[in-house]
Residue frames as qw, qx, qy, qz and C-alpha x, y, z in Angstrom:
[[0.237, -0.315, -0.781, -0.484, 12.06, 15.96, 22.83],
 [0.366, -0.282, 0.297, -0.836, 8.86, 17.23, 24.34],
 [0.153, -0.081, 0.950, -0.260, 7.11, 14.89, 26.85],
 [0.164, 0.474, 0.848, -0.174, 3.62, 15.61, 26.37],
 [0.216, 0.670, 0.442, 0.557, 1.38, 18.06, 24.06],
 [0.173, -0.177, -0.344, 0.905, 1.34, 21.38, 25.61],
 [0.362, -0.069, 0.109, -0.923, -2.27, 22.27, 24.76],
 [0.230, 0.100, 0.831, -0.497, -4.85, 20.43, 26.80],
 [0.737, 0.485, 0.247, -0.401, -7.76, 20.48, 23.53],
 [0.425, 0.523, -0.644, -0.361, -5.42, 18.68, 21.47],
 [0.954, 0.121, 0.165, -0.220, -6.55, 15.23, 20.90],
 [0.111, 0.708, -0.673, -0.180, -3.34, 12.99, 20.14],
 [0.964, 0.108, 0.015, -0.241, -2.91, 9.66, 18.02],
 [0.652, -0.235, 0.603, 0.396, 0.07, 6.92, 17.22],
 [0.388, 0.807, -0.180, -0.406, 1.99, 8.07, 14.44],
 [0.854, 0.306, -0.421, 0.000, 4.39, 5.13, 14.58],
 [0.758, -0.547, 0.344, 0.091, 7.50, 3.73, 16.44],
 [0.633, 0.699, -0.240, 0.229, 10.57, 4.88, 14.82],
 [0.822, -0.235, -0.346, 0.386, 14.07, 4.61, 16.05],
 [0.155, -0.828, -0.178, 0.509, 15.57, 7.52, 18.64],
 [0.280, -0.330, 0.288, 0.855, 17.48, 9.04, 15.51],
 [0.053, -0.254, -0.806, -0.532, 14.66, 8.83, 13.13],
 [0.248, -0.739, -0.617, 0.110, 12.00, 10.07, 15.93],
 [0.264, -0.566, 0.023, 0.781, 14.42, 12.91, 16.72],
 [0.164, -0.129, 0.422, 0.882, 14.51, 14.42, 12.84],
 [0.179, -0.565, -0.655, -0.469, 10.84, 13.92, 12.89],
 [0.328, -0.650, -0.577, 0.370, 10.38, 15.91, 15.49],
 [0.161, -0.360, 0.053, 0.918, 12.24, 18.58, 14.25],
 [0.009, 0.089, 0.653, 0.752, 10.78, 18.64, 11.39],
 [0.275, -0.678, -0.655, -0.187, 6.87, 18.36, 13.00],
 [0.245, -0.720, -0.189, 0.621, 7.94, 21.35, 15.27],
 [0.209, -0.073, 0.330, 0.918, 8.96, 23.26, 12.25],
 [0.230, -0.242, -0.566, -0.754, 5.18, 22.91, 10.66],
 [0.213, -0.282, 0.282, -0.892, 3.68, 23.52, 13.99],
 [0.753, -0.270, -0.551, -0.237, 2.04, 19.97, 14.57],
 [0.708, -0.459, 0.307, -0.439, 1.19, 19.31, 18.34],
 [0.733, 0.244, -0.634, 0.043, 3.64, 16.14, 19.24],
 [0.571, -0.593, 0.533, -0.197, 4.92, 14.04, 22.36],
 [0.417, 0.406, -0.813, -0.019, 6.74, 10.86, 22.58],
 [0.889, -0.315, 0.290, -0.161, 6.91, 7.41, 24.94],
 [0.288, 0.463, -0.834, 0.086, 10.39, 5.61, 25.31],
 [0.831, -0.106, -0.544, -0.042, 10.40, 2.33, 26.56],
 [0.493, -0.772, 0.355, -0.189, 11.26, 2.01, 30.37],
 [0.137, 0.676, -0.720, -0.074, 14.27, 0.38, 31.22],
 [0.555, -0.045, 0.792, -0.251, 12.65, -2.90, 31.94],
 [0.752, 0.554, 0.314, -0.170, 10.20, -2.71, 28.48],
 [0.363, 0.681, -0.598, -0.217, 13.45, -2.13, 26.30],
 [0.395, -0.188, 0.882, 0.177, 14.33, -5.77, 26.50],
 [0.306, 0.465, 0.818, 0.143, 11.12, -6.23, 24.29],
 [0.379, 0.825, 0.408, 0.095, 9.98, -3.24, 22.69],
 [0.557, -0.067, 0.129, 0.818, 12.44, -1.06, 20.70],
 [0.125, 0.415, 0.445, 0.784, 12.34, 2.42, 19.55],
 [0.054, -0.285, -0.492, 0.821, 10.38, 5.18, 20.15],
 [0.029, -0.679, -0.663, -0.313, 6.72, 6.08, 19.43],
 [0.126, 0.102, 0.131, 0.978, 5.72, 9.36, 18.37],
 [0.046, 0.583, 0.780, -0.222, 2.43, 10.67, 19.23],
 [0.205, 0.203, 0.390, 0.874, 0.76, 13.46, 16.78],
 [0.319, 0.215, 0.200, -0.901, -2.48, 16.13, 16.76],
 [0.553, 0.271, 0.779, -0.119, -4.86, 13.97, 16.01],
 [0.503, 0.827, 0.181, -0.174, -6.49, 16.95, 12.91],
 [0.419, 0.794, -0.385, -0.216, -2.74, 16.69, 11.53],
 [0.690, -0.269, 0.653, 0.159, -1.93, 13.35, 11.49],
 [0.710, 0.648, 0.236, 0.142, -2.24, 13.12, 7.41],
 [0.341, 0.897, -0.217, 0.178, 0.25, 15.92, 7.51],
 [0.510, -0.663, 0.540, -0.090, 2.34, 14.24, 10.18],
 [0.893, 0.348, 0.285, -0.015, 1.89, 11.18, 7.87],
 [0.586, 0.797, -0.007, 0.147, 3.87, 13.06, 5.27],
 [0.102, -0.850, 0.495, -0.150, 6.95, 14.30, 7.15],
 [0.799, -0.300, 0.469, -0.227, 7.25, 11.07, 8.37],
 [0.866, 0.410, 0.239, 0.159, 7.58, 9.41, 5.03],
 [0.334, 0.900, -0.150, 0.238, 9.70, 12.13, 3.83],
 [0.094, -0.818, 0.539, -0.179, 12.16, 11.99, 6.56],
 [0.816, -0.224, 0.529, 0.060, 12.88, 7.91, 6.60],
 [0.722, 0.599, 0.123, 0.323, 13.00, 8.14, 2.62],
 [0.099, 0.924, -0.355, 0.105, 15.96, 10.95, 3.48],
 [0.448, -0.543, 0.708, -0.052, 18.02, 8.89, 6.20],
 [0.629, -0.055, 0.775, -0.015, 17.13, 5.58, 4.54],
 [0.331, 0.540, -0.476, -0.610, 17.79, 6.30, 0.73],
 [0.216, 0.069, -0.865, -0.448, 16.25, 3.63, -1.42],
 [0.022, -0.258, -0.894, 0.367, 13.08, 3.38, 1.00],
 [0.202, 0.509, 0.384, -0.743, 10.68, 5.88, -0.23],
 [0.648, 0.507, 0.560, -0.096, 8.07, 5.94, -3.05],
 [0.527, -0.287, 0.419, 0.681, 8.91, 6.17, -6.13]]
């Protein structure tokens, strides 16, 4: 996973806090459609209390980041997406 956006006029927002398999397949998937992403894991002290990892998105494609997002939890987690 990449640590931190790689271009320095991208503006980046919270996209959520998904777990590491579920962050991973969104990532691929936001690297496929060329959205601007990074991450934040818990350190090894904040994992007692905060789980999961939080994605962080191009701020001007967060609607579209939105979408993958949905899409890929409704894959892994069949009966969770809109119907």
């Amino acid at each position: 996973m990449r640590r931190m956006p790689t271009d320095p006029n991208v503006t980046t927002v919270h996209l959520g806090q998904f777990s590491r398999e579920t962050a991973n397949e969104i990532a691929g998937e936001l690297e496929a459609a060329g959205i601007v992403w990074w991450y934040k894991q818990p350190g090894w002290l904040s994992s007692l209390w905060e789980f999961g990892v939080r994605l962080f998105v191009d701020r001007d494609r967060l609607d579209d980041a939105r979408e993958i997002a949905r899409r890929v939890i409704a894959e892994m987690e069949p009966g969770t997406g809109e119907d």
